[in-house]
Steps between C-alpha positions, in 0.01 A plus 500: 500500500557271827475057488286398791394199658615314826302189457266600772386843456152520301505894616822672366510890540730669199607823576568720161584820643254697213344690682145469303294183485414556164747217378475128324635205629615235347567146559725242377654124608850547465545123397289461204446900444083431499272795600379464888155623579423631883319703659688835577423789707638841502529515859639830497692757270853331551370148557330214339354183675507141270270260634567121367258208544792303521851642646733497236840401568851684560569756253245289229285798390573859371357797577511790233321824635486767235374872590224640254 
């Protein structure tokens, strides 16, 4: 589990250290605790890429990666 956001990044690269891409991922505001939806892309087996449409700002969302 990491929080990212910068409040200019719309790309943010998440690196989970799995070693498989067979994994969900989560995502969550931390303020009000409401599901995020994004596009996400198992960029490789240790890393995971979060695209935004709009950057989301420092620390507001949570990333939960879970291995299957």
């Amino acid at each position: 589990a990491a929080s990212v956001g910068n409040g200019s990044d719309t790309s943010i690269a998440v690196t989970h250290g799995l070693g498989t891409r067979d994994v969900i991922v989560q995502l969550f505001d931390n303020a009000t605790y409401d599901t995020v939806y994004a596009d996400v892309v198992r960029t490789s087996a240790d890393i995971v890429t979060i695209n935004f449409t709009t950057a989301p700002t420092t620390n507001d969302i949570r990333v939960l990666i879970q291995e299957i």
